[in-house]
ZAMARGU-4260 file (C-alpha; in steps of 0.2 Angstrom, whole numbers, plus 5000, padded with zeros to 4 digits):
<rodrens>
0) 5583/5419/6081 | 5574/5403/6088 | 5560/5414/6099 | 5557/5426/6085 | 5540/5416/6085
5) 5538/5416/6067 | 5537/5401/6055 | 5548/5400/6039 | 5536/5399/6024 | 5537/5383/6014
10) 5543/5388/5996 | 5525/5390/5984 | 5531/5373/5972 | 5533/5363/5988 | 5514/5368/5992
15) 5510/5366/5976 | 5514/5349/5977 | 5509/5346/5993 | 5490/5353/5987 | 5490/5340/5969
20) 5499/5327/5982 | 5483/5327/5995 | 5470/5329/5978 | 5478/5314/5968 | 5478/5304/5985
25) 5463/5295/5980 | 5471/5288/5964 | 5484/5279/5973 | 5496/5295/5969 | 5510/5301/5982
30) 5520/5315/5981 | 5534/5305/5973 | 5525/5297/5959 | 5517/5314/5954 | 5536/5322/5954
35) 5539/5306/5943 | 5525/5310/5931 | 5530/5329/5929 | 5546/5326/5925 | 5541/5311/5911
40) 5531/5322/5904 | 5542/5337/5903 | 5555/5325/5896 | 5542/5320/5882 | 5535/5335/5876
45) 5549/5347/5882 | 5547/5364/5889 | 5540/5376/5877 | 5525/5362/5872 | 5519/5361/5890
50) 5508/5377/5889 | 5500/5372/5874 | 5495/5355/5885 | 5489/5363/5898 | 5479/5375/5889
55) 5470/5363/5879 | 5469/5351/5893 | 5458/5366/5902 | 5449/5369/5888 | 5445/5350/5888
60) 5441/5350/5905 | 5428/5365/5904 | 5420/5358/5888 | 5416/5343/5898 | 5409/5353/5913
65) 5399/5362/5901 | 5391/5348/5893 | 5390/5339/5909 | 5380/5352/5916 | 5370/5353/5901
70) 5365/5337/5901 | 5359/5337/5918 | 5351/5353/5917 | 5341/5343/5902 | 5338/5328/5915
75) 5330/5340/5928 | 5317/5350/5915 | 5313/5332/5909 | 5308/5325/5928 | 5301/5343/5932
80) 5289/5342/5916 | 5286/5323/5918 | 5274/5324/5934 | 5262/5340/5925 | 5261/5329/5909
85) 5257/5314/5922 | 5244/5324/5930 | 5237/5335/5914 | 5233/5316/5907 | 5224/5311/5923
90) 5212/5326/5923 | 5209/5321/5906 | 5204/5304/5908 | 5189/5309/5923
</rodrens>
């Protein structure tokens, strides 16, 4: 069975972790203190609360992406109309 020449696939939580393990790295975050987390907060809340979380943790997160890109939608219109009323003003004062 060694030379079959396939690779046994890790099981999809240990990926799982391994993908939020290399995202959270920038925080400081290993693997072992994200595993830690989980588990305190499935101690707190329990199971049966923990969808409810996440589903209005992700509609926190998309109100905040929305109103982050409106806000710099606004910010672009405001520099792109900034340089025609700049030059409008200066035809007006020749």
């Amino acid at each position: 069975m060694q030379g079959s020449g396939r690779r046994a696939r890790p099981p999809v939580v240990f990926t799982c972790f391994q993908s939020l393990s290399e995202d959270l790295h920038m925080f400081g975050l290993g693997g072992q203190e994200l595993v830690l987390i989980l588990l305190i907060i499935l101690l707190l809340f329990g199971a049966k609360k923990l969808p409810e979380l996440a589903k209005g943790l992700g509609k926190g997160m998309k109100e905040f992406k929305k109103a982050q890109s409106e806000i710099e939608d606004e910010i672009n219109r405001a520099v792109d109309d900034s340089p025609k009323k700049e030059n409008g003003s200066l035809s007006d004062k020749s």
